[in-house]
FIRO-895807 format. One record per residue: x, y, z of N, C-alpha, C in turn; residue number from 1; chain. Coordinates in steps of 0.001 Angstrom, whole numbers, plus 500000, padded with zeros to 6 digits. Layout:
% residues N
+--------+---------+--------+---------+----------+--------+--------+---------+--------+-----+-------+
: n.east : n.north :   n.up : ca.east : ca.north :  ca.up : c.east : c.north :   c.up :  nr : kette :
+--------+---------+--------+---------+----------+--------+--------+---------+--------+-----+-------+
:      X :       Y :      Z :       X :        Y :      Z :      X :       Y :      Z : NUM :     A :
...
+--------+---------+--------+---------+----------+--------+--------+---------+--------+-----+-------+
***
This chain:
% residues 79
+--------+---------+--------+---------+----------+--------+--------+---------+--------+-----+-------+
: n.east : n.north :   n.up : ca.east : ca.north :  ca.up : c.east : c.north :   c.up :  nr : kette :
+--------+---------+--------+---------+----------+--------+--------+---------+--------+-----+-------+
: 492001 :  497552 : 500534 :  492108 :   496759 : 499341 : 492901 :  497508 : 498263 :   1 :     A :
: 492996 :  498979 : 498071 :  493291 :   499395 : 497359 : 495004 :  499995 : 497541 :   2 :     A :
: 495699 :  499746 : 498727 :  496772 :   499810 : 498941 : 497256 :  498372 : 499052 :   3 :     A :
: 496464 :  497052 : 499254 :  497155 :   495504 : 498716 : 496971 :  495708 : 497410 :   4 :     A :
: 496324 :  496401 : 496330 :  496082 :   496297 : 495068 : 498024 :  496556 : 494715 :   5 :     A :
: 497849 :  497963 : 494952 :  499021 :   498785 : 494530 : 500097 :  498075 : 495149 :   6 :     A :
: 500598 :  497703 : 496065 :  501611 :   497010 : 496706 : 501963 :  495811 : 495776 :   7 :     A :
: 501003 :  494864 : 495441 :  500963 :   493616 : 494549 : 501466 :  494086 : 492684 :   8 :     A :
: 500993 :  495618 : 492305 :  501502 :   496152 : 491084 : 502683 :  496489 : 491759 :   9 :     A :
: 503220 :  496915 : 492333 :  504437 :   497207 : 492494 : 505840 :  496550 : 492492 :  10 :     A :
: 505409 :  495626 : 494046 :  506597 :   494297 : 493688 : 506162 :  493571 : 493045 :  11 :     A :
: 505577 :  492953 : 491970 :  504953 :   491905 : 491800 : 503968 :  490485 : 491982 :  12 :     A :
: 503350 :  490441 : 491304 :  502335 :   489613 : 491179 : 502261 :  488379 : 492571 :  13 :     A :
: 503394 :  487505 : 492445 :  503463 :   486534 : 493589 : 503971 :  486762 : 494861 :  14 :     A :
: 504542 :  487560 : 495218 :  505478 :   488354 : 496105 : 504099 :  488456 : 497640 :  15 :     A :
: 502714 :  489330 : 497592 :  501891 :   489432 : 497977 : 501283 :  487946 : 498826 :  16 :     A :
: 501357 :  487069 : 497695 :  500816 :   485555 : 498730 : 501457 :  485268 : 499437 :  17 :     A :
: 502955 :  485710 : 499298 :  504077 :   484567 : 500203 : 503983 :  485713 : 501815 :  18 :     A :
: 503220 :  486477 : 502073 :  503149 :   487700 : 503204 : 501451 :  487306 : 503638 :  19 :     A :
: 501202 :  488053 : 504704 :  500469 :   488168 : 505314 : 500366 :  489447 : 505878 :  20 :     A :
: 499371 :  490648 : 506093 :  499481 :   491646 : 506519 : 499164 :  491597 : 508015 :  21 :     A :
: 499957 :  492335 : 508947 :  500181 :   492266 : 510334 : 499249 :  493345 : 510913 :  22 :     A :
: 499389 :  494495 : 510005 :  499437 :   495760 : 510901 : 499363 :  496665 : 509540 :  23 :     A :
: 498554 :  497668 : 509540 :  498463 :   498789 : 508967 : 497404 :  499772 : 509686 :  24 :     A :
: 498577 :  500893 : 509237 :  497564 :   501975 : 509670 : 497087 :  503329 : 508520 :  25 :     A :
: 496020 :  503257 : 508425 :  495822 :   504420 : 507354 : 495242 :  505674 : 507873 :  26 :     A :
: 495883 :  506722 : 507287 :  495332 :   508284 : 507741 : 494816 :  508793 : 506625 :  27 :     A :
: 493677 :  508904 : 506502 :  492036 :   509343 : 505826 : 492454 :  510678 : 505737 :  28 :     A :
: 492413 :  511546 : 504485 :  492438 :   513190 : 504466 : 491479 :  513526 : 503604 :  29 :     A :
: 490693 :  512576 : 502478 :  489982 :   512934 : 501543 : 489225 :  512058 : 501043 :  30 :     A :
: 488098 :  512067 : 499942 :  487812 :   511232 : 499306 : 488150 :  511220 : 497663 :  31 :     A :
: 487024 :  510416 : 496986 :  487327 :   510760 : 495916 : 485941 :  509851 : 494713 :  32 :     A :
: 485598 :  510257 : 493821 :  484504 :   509775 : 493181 : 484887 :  508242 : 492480 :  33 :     A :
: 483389 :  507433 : 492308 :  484769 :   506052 : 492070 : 485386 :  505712 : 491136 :  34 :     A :
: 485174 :  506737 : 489713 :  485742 :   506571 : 488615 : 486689 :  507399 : 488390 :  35 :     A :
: 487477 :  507870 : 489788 :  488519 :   508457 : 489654 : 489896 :  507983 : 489352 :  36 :     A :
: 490497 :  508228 : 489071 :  491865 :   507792 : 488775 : 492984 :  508107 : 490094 :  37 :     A :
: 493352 :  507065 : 490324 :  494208 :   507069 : 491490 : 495724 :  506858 : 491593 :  38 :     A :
: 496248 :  507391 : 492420 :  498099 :   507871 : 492148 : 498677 :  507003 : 493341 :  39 :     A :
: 499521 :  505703 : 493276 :  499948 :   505177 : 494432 : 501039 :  505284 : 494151 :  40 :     A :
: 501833 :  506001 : 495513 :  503052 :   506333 : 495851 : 504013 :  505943 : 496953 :  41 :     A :
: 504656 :  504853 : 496720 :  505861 :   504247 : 497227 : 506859 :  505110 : 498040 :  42 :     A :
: 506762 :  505402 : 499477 :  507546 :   506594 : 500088 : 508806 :  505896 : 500907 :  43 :     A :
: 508217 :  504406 : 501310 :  509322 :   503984 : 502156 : 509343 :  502638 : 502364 :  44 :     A :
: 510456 :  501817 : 501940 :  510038 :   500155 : 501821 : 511387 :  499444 : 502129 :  45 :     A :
: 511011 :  498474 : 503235 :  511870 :   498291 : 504385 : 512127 :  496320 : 504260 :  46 :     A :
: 512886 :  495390 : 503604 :  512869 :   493856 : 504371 : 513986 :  494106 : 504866 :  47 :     A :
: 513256 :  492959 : 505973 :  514289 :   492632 : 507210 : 513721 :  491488 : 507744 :  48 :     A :
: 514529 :  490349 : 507368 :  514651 :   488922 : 507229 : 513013 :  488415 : 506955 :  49 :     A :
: 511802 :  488213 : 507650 :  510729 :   487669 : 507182 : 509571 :  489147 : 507245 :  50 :     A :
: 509847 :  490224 : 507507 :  509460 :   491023 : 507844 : 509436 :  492163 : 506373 :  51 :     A :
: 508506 :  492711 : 506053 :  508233 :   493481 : 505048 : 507374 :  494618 : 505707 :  52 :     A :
: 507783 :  496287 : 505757 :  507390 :   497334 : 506122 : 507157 :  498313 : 504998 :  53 :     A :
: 505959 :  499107 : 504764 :  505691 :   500413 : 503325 : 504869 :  501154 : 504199 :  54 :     A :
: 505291 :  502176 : 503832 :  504661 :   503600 : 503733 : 504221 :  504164 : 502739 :  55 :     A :
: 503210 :  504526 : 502220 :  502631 :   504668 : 500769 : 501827 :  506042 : 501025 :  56 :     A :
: 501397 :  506251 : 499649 :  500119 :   507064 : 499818 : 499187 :  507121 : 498558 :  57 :     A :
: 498358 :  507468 : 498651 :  497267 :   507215 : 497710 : 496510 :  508925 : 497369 :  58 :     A :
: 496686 :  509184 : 496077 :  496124 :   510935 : 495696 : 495249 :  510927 : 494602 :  59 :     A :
: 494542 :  511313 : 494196 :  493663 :   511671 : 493088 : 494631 :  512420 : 492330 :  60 :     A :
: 494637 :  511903 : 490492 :  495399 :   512268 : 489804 : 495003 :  513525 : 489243 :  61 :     A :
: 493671 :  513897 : 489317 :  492726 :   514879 : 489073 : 493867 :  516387 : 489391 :  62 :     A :
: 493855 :  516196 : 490547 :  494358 :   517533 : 491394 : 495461 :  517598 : 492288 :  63 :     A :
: 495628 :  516080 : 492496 :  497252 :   515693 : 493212 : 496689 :  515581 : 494749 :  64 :     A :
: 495670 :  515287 : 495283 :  495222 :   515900 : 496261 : 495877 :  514404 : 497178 :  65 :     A :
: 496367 :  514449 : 498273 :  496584 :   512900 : 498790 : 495152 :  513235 : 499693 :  66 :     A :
: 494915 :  511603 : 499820 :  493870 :   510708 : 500280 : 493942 :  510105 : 501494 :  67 :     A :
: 495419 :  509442 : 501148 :  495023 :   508841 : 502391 : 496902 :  508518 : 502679 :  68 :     A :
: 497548 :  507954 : 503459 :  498805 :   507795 : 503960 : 498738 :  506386 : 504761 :  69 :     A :
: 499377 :  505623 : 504305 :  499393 :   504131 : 505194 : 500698 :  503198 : 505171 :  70 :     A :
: 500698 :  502545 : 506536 :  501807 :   502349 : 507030 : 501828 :  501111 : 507548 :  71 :     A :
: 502084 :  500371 : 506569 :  501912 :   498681 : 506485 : 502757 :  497555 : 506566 :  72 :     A :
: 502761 :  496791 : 507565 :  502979 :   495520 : 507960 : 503030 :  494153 : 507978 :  73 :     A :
: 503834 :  493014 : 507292 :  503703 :   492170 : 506537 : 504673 :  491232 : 506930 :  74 :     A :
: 504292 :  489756 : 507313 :  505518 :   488801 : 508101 : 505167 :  487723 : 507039 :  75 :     A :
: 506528 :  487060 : 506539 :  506493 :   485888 : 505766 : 505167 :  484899 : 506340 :  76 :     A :
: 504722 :  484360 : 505126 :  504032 :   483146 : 505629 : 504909 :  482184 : 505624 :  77 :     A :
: 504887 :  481077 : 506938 :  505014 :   479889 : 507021 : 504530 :  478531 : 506316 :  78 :     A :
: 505375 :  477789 : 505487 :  504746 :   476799 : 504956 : 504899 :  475520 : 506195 :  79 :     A :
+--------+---------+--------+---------+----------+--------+--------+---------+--------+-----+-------+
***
């Protein structure tokens, strides 16, 4: 939820409904307390025709520490 959060601040607001997520994979390195403040970082972002690909990562602003790394998958919705 918290990498569709950041993805949706990123490109914008409506951008998110018109997709569907396919496929993600996230790699877990840490945690973090829940009133922490969190750092989402845009590493690699890919369209190709209905197809939307990111690589992100997510760090505690505390200490810079990354969290977690995910690698996400997204095909136009069909009306």
């Amino acid at each position: 939820m918290i990498a569709d959060i950041s993805e949706m601040r990123h490109s914008g607001r409506d951008k998110p409904f018109r997709y569907s997520t396919v496929s993600r994979d996230v790699y877990y390195f840490a945690n973090s307390d829940p009133d922490a403040t969190l750092v989402y970082r845009l590493h690699k972002f890919r369209e190709e025709g209905s197809r939307l690909e990111y690589e992100s990562s997510i760090a505690r602003k505390a200490d810079g520490v990354t969290m977690a790394y995910l690698a996400t998958a997204k095909e136009a919705i069909r009306s």
